[in-house]
C-alpha positions as CSV (number, residue, x, y, z in Angstrom):
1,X,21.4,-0.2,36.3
2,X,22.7,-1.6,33.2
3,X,24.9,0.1,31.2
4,X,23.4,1.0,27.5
5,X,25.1,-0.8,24.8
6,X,27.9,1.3,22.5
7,X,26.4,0.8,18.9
8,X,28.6,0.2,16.5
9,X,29.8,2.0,12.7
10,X,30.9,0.0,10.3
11,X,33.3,1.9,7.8
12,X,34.6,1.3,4.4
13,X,38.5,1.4,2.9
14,X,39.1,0.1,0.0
15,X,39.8,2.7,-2.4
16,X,43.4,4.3,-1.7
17,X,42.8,7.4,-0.8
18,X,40.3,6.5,1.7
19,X,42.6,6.3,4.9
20,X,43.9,9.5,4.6
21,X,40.4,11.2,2.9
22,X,38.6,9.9,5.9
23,X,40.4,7.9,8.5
24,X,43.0,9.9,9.5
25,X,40.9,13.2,9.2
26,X,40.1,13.1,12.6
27,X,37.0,11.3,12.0
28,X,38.2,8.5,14.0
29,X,38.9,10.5,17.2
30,X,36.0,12.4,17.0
31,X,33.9,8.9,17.4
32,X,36.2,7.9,20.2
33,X,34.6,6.6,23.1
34,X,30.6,7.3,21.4
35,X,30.5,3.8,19.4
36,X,32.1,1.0,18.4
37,X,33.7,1.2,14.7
38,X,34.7,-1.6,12.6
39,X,36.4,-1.1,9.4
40,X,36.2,-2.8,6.5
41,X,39.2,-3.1,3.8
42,X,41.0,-5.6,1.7
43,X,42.4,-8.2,3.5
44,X,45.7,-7.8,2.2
45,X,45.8,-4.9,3.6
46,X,44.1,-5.9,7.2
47,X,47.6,-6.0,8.6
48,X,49.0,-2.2,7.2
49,X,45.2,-1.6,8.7
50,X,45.7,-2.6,12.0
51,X,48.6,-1.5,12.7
52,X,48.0,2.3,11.8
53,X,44.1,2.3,13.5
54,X,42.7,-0.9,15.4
55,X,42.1,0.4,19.1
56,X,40.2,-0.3,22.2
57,X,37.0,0.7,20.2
58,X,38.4,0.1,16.5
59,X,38.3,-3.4,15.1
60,X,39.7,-4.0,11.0
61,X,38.2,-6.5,9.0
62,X,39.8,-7.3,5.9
63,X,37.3,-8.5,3.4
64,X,38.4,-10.8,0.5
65,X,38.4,-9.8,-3.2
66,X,36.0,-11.1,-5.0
67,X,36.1,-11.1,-8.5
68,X,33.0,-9.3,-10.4
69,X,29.9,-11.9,-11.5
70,X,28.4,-11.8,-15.1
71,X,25.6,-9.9,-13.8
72,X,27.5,-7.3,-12.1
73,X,29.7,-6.8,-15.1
74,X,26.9,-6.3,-16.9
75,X,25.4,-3.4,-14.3
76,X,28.6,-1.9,-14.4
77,X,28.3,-1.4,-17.8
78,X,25.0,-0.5,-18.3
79,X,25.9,2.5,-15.3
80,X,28.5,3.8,-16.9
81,X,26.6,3.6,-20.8
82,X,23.6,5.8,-19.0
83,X,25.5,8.5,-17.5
84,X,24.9,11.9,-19.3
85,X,28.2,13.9,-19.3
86,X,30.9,14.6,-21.6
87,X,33.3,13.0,-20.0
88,X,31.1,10.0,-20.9
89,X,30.9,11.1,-24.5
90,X,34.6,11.7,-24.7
91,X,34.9,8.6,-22.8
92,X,33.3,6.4,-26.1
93,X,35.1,8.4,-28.7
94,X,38.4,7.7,-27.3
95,X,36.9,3.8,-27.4
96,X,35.9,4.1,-30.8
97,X,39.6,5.8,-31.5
98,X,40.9,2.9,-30.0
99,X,39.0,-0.1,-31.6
100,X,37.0,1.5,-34.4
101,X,34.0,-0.5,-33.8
102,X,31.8,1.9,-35.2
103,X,28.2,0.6,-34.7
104,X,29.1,0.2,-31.1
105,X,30.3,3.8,-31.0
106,X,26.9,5.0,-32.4
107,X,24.7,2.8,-30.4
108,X,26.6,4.1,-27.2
109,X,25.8,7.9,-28.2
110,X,22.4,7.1,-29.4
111,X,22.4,5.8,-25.5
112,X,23.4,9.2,-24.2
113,X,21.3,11.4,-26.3
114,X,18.0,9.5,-25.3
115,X,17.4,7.3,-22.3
116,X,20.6,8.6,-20.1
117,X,18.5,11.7,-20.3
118,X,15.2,10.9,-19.1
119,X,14.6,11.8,-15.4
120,X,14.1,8.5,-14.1
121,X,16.6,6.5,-15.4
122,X,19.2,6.1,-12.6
123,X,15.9,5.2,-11.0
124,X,15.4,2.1,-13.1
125,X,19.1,1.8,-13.2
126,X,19.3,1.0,-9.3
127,X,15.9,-1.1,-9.5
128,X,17.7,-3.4,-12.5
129,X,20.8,-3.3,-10.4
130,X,18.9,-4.6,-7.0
131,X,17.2,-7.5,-9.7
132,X,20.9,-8.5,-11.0
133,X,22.7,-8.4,-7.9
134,X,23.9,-11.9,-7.1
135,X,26.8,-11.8,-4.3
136,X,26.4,-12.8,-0.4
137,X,30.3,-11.0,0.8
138,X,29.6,-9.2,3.6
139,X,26.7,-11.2,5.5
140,X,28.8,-12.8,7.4
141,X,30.3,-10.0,8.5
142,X,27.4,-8.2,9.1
143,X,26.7,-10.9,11.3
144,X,29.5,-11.1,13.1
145,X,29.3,-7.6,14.0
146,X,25.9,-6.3,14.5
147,X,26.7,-2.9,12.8
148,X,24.1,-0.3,13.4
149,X,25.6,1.6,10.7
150,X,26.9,1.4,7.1
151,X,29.2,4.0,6.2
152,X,30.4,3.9,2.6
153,X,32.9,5.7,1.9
154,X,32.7,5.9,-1.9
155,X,29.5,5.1,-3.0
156,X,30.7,4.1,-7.0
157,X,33.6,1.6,-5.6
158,X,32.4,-1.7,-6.6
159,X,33.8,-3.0,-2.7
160,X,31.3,0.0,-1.1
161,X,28.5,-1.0,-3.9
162,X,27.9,-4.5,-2.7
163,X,28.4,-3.4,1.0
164,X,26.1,-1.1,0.5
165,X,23.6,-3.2,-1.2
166,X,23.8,-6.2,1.6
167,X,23.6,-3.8,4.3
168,X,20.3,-2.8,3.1
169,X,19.1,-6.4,2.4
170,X,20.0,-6.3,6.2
171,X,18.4,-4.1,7.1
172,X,20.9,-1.9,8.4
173,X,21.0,2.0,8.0
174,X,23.5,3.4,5.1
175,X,25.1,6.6,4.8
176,X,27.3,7.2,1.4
177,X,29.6,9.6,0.8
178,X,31.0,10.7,-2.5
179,X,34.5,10.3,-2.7
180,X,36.2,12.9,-5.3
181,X,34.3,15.6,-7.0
182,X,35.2,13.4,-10.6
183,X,33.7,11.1,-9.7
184,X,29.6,11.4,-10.3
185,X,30.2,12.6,-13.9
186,X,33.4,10.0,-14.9
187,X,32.3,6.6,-13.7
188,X,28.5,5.2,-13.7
189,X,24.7,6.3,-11.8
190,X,24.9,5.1,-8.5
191,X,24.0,1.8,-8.1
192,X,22.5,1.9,-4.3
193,X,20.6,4.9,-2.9
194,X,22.1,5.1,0.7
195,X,19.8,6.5,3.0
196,X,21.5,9.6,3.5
197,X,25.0,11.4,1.4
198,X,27.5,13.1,2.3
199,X,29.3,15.4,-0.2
200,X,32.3,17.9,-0.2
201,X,30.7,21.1,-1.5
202,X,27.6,22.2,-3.5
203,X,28.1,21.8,-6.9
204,X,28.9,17.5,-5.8
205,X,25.4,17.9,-4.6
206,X,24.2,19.7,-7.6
207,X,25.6,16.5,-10.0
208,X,24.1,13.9,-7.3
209,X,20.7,15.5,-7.7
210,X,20.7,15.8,-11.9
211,X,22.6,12.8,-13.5
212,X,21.7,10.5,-10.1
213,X,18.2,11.1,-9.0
214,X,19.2,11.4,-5.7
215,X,16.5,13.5,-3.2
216,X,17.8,17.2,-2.6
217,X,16.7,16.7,1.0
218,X,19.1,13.2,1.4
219,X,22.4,14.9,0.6
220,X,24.7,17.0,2.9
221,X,27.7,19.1,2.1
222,X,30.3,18.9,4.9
223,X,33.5,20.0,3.0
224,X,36.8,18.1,2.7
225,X,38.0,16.6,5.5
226,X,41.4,15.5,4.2
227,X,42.2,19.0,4.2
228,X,41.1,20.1,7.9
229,X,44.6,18.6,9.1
230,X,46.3,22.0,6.6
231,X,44.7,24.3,8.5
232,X,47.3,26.2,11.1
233,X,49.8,23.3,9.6
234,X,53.1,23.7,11.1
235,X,55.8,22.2,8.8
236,X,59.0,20.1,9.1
237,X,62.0,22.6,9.2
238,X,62.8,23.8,6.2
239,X,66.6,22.8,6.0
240,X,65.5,19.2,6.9
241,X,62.4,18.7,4.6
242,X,64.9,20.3,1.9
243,X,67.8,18.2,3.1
244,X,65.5,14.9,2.7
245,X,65.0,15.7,-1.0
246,X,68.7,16.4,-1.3
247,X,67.5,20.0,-2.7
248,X,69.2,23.5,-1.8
249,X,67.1,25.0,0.8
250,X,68.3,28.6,-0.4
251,X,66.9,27.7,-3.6
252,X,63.0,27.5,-5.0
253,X,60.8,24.4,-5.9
254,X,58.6,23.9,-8.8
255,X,56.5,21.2,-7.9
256,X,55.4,19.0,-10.7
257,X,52.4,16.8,-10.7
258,X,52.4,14.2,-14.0
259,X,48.8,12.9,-14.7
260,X,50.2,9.6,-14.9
261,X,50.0,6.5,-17.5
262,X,46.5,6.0,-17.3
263,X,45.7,9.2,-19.0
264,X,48.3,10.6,-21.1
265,X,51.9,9.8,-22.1
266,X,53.2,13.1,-22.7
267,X,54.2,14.0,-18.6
268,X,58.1,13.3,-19.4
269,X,57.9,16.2,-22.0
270,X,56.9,18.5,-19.9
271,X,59.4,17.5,-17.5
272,X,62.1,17.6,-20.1
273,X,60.7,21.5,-21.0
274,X,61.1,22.5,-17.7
275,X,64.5,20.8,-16.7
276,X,65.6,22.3,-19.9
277,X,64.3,25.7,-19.7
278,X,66.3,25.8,-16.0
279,X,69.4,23.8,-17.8
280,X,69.3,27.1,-20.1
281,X,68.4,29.6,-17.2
282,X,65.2,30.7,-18.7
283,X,63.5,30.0,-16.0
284,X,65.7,32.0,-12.9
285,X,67.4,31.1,-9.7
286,X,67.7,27.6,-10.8
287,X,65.0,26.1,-9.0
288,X,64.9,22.5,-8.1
289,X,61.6,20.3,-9.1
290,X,59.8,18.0,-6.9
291,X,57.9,15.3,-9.0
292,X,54.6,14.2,-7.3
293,X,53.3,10.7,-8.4
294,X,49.5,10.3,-8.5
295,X,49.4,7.7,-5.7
296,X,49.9,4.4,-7.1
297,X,50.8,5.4,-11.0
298,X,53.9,5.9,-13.1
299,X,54.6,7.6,-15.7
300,X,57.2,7.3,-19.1
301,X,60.7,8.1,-18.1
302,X,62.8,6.3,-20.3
303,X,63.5,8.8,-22.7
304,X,64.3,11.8,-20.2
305,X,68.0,13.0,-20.6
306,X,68.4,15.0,-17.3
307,X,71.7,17.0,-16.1
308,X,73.2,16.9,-12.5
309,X,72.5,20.1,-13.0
310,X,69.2,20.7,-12.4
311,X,68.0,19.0,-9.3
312,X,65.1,16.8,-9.5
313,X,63.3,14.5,-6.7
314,X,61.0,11.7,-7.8
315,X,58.7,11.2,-5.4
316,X,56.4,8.2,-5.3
317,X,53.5,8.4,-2.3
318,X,52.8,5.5,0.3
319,X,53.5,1.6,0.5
320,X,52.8,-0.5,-2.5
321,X,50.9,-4.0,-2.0
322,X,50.8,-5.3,-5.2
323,X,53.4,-3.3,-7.7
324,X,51.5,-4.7,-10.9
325,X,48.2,-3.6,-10.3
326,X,47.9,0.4,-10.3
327,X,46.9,1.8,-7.4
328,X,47.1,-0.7,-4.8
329,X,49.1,1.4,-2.6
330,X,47.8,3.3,1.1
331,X,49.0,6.4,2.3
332,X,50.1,6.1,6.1
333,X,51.1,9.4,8.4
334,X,54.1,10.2,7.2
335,X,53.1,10.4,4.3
336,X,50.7,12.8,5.0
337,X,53.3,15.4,6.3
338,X,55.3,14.4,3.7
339,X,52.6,15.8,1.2
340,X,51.5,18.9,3.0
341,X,55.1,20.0,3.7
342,X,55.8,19.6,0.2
343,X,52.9,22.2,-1.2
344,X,53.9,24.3,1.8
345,X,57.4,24.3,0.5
346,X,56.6,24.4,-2.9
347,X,56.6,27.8,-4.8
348,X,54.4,26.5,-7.8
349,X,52.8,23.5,-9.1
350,X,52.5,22.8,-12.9
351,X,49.6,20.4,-13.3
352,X,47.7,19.2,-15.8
353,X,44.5,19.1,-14.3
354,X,45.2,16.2,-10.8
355,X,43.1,17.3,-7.6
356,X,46.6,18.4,-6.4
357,X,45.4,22.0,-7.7
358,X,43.0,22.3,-4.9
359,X,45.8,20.8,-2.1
360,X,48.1,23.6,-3.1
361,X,45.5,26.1,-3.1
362,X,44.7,25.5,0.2
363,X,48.5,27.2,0.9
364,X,48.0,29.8,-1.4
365,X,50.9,28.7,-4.0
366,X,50.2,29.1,-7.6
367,X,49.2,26.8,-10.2
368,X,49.8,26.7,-13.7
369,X,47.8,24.4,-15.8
370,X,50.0,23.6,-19.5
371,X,47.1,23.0,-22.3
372,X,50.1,22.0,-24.6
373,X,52.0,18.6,-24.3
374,X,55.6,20.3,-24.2
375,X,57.0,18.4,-27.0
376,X,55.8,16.6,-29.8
377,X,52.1,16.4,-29.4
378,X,50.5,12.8,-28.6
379,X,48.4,11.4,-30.4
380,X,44.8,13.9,-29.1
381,X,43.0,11.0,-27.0
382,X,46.7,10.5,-25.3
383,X,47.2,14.1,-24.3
384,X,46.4,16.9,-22.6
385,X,44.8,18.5,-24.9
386,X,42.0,16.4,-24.4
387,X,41.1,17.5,-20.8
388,X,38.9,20.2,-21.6
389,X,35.9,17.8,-22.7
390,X,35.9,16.3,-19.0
391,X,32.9,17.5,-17.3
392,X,34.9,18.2,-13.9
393,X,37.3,20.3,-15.5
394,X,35.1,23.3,-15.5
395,X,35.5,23.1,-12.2
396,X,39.2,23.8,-12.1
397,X,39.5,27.1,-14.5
398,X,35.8,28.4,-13.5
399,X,37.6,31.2,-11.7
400,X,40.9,31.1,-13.3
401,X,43.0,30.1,-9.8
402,X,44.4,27.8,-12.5
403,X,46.8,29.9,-15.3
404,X,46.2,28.2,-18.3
405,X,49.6,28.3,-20.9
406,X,49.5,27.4,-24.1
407,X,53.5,27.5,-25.5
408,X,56.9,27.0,-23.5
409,X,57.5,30.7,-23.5
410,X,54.2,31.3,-21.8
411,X,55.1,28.8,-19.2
412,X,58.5,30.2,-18.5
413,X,57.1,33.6,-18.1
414,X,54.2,32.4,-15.9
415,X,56.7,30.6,-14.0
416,X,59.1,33.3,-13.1
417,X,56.4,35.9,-12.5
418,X,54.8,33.7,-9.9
419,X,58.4,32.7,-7.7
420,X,58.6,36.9,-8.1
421,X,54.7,37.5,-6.5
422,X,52.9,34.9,-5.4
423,X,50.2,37.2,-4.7
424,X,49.4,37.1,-7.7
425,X,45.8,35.5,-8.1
426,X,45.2,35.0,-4.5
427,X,41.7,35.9,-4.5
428,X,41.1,33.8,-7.8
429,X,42.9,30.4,-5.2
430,X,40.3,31.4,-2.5
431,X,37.8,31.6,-4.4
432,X,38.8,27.7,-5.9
433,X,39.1,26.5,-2.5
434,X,35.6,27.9,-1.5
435,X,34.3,26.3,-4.5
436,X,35.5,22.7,-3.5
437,X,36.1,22.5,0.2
438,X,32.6,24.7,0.8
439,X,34.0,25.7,4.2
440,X,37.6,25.4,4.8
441,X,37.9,25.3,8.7
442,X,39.3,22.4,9.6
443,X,36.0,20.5,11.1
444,X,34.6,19.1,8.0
445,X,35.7,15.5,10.0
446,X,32.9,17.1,12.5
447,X,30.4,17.6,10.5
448,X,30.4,14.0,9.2
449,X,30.5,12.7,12.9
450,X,27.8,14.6,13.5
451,X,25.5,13.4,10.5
452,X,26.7,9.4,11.1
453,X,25.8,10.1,15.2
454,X,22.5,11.7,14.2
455,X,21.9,9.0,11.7
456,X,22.3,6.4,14.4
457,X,20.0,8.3,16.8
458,X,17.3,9.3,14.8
459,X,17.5,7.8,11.0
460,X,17.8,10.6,9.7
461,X,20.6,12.9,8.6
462,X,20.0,16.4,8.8
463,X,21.9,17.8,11.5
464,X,21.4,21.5,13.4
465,X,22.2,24.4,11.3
466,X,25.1,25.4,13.5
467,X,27.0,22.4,12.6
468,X,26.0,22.4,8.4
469,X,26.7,25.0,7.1
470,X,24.8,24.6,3.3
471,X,21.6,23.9,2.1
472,X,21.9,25.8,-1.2
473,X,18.9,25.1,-3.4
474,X,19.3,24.4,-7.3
475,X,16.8,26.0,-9.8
């Protein structure tokens, strides 16, 4: 009797954070030996690709860049112009701050007040979007390959938009998953309906269902699988993760994460505070500070004046393709213990608001979020005073696992009270973790094989309740 036929799973990576989001979750072994997986990401990466997953089963496919047509652009813009948050709304102010095109600022908000809100628009949105699509990238792939499956990765990367899109011109089943919980309330509607989501936790689910239109019954929440590799982590030695840094390891780390260009260009300021409040011995036991770049940004350094004195370790994530185009960088294994034995090492983060809260709250260190700029204050669309009018944010102090400070003294307080107890606000980290990941257990990677196997089988995505875990409804 002939043997049945492995079908095959086509997979997208072509935002940054993909290969270690989903790829290296353990997704990949977890389909081992049930189908045949091609990934799709740029193709000048194809080589950094291949090299860290083609196998037996696992073919890379690097896919050309193609730049944008008119009629794309002009989706793009109309996605992002009917999507009803406040980051949206902050999003045209700080345009009209920048150009002071004022008719253009009102039309945009008149936008937002009245057709963004009506129930059906990201309906019509993905209709117009379906009339106005105009590219042929990935048929011949889709030829080539035979894919039973579409899985996109990040449903609002322009890359996963048109594979998604030609995949269903094709005819072939689609499953999208939302990348970041930012990212359904910062970017644009969804431009393609997959047949089935995948999301992190509920309230992802919650934003897919109101601002997208997206059926209740469509979406599952399978938590975050770039965390399920933290759970029973067992770190690099301490005196040789220290010794890397060139840091004491008798000493304590304050790990800080800058936002990065893009957003604000006050991050060397509160460097400078906290170098200078060690330099000064404000803050106790001298503790060195590990600076965490957002993966493939930079921020302003040129005017820090920094001692020998206090130790300080720049630390810029993965391997850089193209070092003029922002992040164009991928994150390979060591760089994954890298990261997770730095927040296990580290005895607080000061953030202003990065996903890195949630990573550090995983291993129970505490977090303190500075809602000042720590020097002269930027101008207020180029600071961090602005991040309160992001819709996502609420997500972050909803339960206070984040201590907000509003002066240098407060920070140097909460700093030293938290390298004295870290217990302190324990319960309030759980509860931010339970918020995001849904289920931190280490098989969110799992549940997603599960749904993409189940999709292949039966079309449909809704897998057993022993595997899911939540099908909260939404009044």
């Amino acid at each position: 009797m002939e043997k049945a036929k492995k079908k095959t799973i086509a997979i997208s990576s072509f935002h940054t954070l993909i290969s270690r989001n989903i790829l290296r979750s353990g997704l990949l072994e977890e389909l081992q030996g049930r189908v045949n997986i091609v990934i799709f990401c740029p193709q000048h990466k194809k080589d950094f690709f291949k090299n860290e997953f083609a196998g037996e089963h696992v073919s890379v496919v690097g896919v050309p860049g193609v730049s944008l047509s008119r009629r794309e652009r002009v989706a793009r813009t109309i996605g992002a112009a009917l999507l009803p948050t406040s980051t949206i709304q902050f999003k045209k102010k700080a345009k009209y701050w920048r150009d002071k095109k004022r008719i253009h600022y009102i039309f945009s908000l008149a936008l937002l007040s009245t057709i963004a809100r009506l129930k059906h628009t990201p309906i019509l949105f993905r209709r117009l979007f379906s009339s106005l699509y105009d590219q042929d990238i990935f048929g011949a792939f889709f030829q080539a390959y035979q894919p039973d499956l579409v899985f996109s990765t990040d449903v609002l990367d322009w890359n996963d938009v048109r594979m998604l899109k030609e995949a269903k011109a094709h005819g072939i089943k689609t499953v999208g998953m939302v990348r970041s919980w930012d990212n359904l309330s910062n970017k644009s509607l969804v431009p393609v309906a997959a047949d089935s989501f995948l999301v992190n936790n509920d309230f992802t689910k919650k934003e897919l269902v109101e601002f997208h239109n997206i059926r209740f019954k469509d979406i599952t929440v399978v938590g975050m699988p770039q965390f399920d590799y933290y759970i029973g982590y067992q770190p690099t030695g301490r005196k040789k993760f220290f010794e890397k840094l060139g840091f004491d390891p008798g000493r304590n780390i304050i790990m800080f994460a800058p936002m990065g260009n893009k957003f604000i260009e006050t991050d060397w300021q509160m460097l400078q505070l906290l170098h200078d409040k060690i330099y000064v011995g404000d803050i106790h036991g001298s503790p060195q500070i590990l600076v965490r770049f957002p993966p493939g940004d930079d921020f302003r350094r040129d005017q820090l004046r920094l001692s020998d004195r206090v130790n300080i370790y720049f630390d810029k994530p993965g391997t850089a393709f193209q070092s003029e185009k922002r992040k164009d960088n991928e994150l390979g294994r060591e760089d994954m213990i890298h990261l997770a034995d730095s927040l296990f090492y580290s005895d607080v983060l000061v953030n202003a608001g990065s996903s890195l809260c949630i990573d550090i709250a995983a291993f129970d260190r505490p977090i303190i979020y500075p809602e000042f700029d720590g020097g002269t204050d930027a101008p207020y669309f180029r600071s961090v005073r602005h991040f309160p009018e992001y819709h996502h944010y609420k997500h972050l102090v909803m339960n206070n696992a984040c201590k907000n400070v509003s002066s240098p003294e407060e920070l140097v307080v909460w700093v030293n009270r938290y390298v004295a107890d870290p217990s302190l606000h324990r319960e309030e980290r759980r509860a931010l973790v339970r918020a995001h990941c849904s289920k931190h257990d280490g098989k969110a990677h799992t549940r997603i094989a599960s749904v993409l196997l189940q999709m292949l089988e039966n079309g449909f995505s809704a897998a057993p309740s022993s595997v899911l875990y939540s099908n909260k409804q939404y009044d």
